[in-house]
Steps between C-alpha positions, in 0.01 A plus 500: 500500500772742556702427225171544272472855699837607436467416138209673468653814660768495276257466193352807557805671601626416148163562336511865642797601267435260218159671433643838548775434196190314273283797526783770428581245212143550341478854554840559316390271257153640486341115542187546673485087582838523667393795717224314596745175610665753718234636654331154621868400582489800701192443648556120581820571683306791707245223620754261584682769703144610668495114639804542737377700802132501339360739792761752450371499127140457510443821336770431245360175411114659484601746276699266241140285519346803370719554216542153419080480499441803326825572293721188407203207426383634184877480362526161687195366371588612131847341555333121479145584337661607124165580440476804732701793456700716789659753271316870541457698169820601426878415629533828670214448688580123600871635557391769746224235674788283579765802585252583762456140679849460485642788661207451799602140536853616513505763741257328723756236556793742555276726746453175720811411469645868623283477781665194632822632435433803689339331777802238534720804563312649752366781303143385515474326811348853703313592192306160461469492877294805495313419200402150549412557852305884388622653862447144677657592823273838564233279354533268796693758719149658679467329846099560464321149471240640277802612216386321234777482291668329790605120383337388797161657407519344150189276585253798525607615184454082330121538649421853392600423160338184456192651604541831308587224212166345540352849496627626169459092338142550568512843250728315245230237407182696534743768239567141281114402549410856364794491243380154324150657523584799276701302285180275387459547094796723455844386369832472676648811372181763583619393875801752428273723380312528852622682826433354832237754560297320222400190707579520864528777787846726581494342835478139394759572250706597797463224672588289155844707492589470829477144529914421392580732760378307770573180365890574526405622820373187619783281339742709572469409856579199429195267590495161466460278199093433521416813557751652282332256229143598526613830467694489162208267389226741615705764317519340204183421474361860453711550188261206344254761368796698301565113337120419444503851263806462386857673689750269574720702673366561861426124569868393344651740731281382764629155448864584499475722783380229652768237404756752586388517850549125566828526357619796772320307777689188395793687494446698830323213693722174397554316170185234421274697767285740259619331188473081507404219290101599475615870362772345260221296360238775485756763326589196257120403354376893531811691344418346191103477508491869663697592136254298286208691689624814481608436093102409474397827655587620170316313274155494733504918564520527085227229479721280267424140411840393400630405898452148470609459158887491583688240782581648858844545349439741268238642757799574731755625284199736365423608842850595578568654161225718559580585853838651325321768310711728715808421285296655173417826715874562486513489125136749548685751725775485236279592196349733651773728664496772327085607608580404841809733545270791299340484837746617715692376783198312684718341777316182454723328767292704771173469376387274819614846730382750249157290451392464884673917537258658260202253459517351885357701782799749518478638144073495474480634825759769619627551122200499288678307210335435221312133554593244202285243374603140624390299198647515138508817399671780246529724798667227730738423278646825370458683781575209791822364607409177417764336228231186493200764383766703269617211339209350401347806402736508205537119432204286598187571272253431707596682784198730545291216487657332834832275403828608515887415550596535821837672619813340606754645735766489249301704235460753764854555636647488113251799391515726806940435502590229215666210564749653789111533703473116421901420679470733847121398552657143477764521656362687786201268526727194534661610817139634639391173414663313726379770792162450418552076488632535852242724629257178587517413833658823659183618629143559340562815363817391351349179428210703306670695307757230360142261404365777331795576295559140407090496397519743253866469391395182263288738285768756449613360154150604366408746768682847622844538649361606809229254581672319725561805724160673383297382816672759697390789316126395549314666779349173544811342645521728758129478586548149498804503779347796703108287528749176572753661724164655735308191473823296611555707767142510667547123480804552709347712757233259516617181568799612678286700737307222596743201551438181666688186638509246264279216596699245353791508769364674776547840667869487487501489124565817309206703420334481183264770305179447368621339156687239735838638425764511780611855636835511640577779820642808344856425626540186326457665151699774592813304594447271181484841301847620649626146481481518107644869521861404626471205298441712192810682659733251486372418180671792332855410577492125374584423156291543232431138442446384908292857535281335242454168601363659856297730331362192373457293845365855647233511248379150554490543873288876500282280300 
């Protein structure tokens, strides 16, 4: 087993290089199929690397699932089916679809890389402290018993968002009920055509929207396995309405989110104790039927007859060929160029911040901005920040009448700063990665903001550079953590005003509150607190590699 790890490292540490000379070899040469060798070479060797230390690149590895999904399985697919073609409508536009994956792939893998480097030497270790652990020691550093980000109050804040969870699951599928209802004799793409306000309420919209936030709330206290389960599954079951009309894209994230989770539990928790031979067998038999379904979603929302006229082979390379339409957006973006940049500078890379600044509550209430339609619309896309709404505007015929391209984070950074936007972003993003994968399991604000990132990080390849940092320019975030922070803490009050002796082991046991959880005297938490301090002291003057192995230990034993 080791010896087939060690060759395996050394695979992709040769692969790394080897795909960097093949794609500089088809760009000098101007041979769009060897670029493309390059880039999959590239990409291969990036997941290989991902699989050492997989929690430290959770991030990294959602993010290459996303561009594999949406960017590199049309080329893949057209590789084997001769039939199908992968090559956009000119060279220059293949050429600069593959430039762009590249350099992404690339840099990713050298900003990961510098981080470790860094760290290793000392430079990071206060930095990624303070980051990972968001302020953890004046988190935890109140002496009041009713300080709810205190570790040892963690439990109120499981219950309040469990129950704020049920709250706002209640909203999501009467909003689906409501959703399906509207949807009855109308086509898949007049859904795009249709705000929110068309078929349900503001406030059970709210409710609908705020739902992710408390799910990584409630996860990211780490809960155990059964409940954790009917969560996700409870979750993923109110994206079933989007599927019955049509969208695809909240229930696969849904999905992964949710596989993603057992793999950091696993990870945090023990190999074999989130992830064992039941889930192995599950992700085995539905990987491949959860593709066939979702390729058939395509056939049934155009009403087409042809699905069952072609073998669950083809059904499957068709499903993930079309998943890759992403890859021909490139060659869109590239065509059309020269009406996008007649525009402007947009700053399309901000649109999340400049979207919830002027059409949130900020800009429509203290600014009195100019309110923008949400659906498809001439206005929205020349006047919006949106590179999704602006491209398709230009490129996709039928864009007034509901469909559209989608955006991609790569379009965006090349047309607001060309293809040096495309290397810092990456670069950058590969060192924050790792931040953000070690976030889980610090504490539940840490812990939330890490899941959130890593559920909306997947759909960045077809989505906006920001969305997986967009969450925290939404007012309903904060509302979120303020109504969960109060309700937590009332819980607190509560049960830790009214203690009793647990009946179990008589009056000399410790007391217990109301939810039958053990409260410890003041003192005891206190010394434990300082306890950690010097330790955390001492910490700073081993070496690097004994500092982190009792990082490590220290971790496992807060938990």
């Amino acid at each position: 087993m080791r010896q087939f790890a060690s060759v395996f490292y050394a695979m992709q540490q040769l692969l790394f290089p080897i795909a960097l000379a093949v794609f500089a070899l088809g760009a000098y040469l101007g041979d769009s199929e060897v670029m493309l060798f390059g880039v999959l070479g590239a990409f291969l060797s990036n997941v290989i690397y991902s699989c050492y230390s997989v929690r430290d690149k959770m991030v990294f590895l959602l993010l290459h699932g996303g561009v594999f999904l949406f960017l590199l399985t049309r080329p893949l697919v057209a590789l084997v089916d001769h039939e199908r073609t992968w090559h956009l409508s000119s060279d220059g536009a293949t050429q600069f679809a593959l430039t762009l994956i590249f350099l992404s792939l690339f840099f990713l893998r050298l900003g990961v890389a510098a981080f470790y480097a860094l760290a290793s030497r000392g430079k990071l270790f206060r930095i990624q402290n303070r980051l990972t652990g968001l302020a953890k020691d004046t988190m935890g550093a109140s002496s009041s018993r009713f300080w709810i980000f205190s570790e040892s109050n963690v439990q109120y804040v499981r219950i309040a968002s469990l129950i704020l969870f049920a709250v706002c699951l209640i909203g999501a599928f009467v909003v689906g009920a409501q959703r399906l209802n509207y949807m009855q004799g109308r086509v898949y793409e007049e859904y795009y055509l249709a705000s929110m306000s068309d078929y349900t309420s503001s406030y059970l919209g709210d409710l609908e929207m705020m739902l992710p936030f408390f799910l990584c709330i409630y996860l990211a206290t780490l809960p155990k396995k059964k409940l954790a389960t009917v969560v996700l599954v409870f979750y993923i079951a109110t994206t079933l309405p989007l599927l019955i009309i049509g969208a695809r894209t909240d229930f696969v994230m849904a999905v992964v989110f949710a596989g993603v989770y057992y793999l950091i539990r696993d990870s945090l928790d023990g190999k074999g104790t989130w992830i064992g031979q039941k889930e192995k067998i599950i992700v085995g038999f539905g990987v491949p039927l959860g593709i066939l379904a979702m390729g058939a979603v395509n056939y049934l929302r155009a009403d087409s007859s042809s699905l069952g006229s072609n073998g669950l082979l083809w059904l499957l390379g068709d499903a993930l060929y079309k998943q890759g339409v992403t890859f021909n957006v490139l060659g869109y973006a590239y065509e059309h160029t020269a009406e996008i940049a007649a525009l402007g500078f947009k700053c399309y890379s901000l649109d999340p911040l400049f979207h919830n600044i002027t059409q949130g509550f900020i800009g429509q209430t203290f600014l009195n901005l100019p309110l923008l339609p949400t659906v498809n619309s001439a206005e929205l896309a020349l006047n919006g920040h949106s590179f999704g709404n602006t491209l398709s505007y230009f490129a996709h015929p039928n864009y007034l009448g509901g469909e559209g391209y989608g955006s991609c984070y790569l379009l965006e950074l090349n047309a607001d700063f060309g293809y040096m936007g495309v290397i810092v972003f990456s670069f950058f993003f590969g060192m924050i990665g790792v931040v953000l994968s070690r976030l889980v399991g610090r504490n539940w604000f840490a812990g939330t903001v890490g899941l959130l990132a890593m559920f909306y990080v997947f759909h960045i390849a077809r989505g906006t550079v920001l969305e997986w940092i967009a969450f925290v320019f939404k007012t309903r975030f904060w509302m979120a953590i303020v109504v969960l922070v109060v309700f937590a803490s009332l819980l607190a009050f509560v049960s830790l005003r009214y203690c009793v002796p647990s009946a179990r082991r008589g009056d000399k046991a410790p007391r217990v509150n109301l939810f039958g959880i053990p409260v410890f005297a003041e003192n005891e938490i206190t010394k434990t607190r300082s306890g950690f301090r010097s330790v955390r002291k001492d910490l700073m003057a081993c070496p690097a590699v004994l500092r982190a192995g009792l990082e490590h230990k220290e971790s496992e034993f807060r938990r």
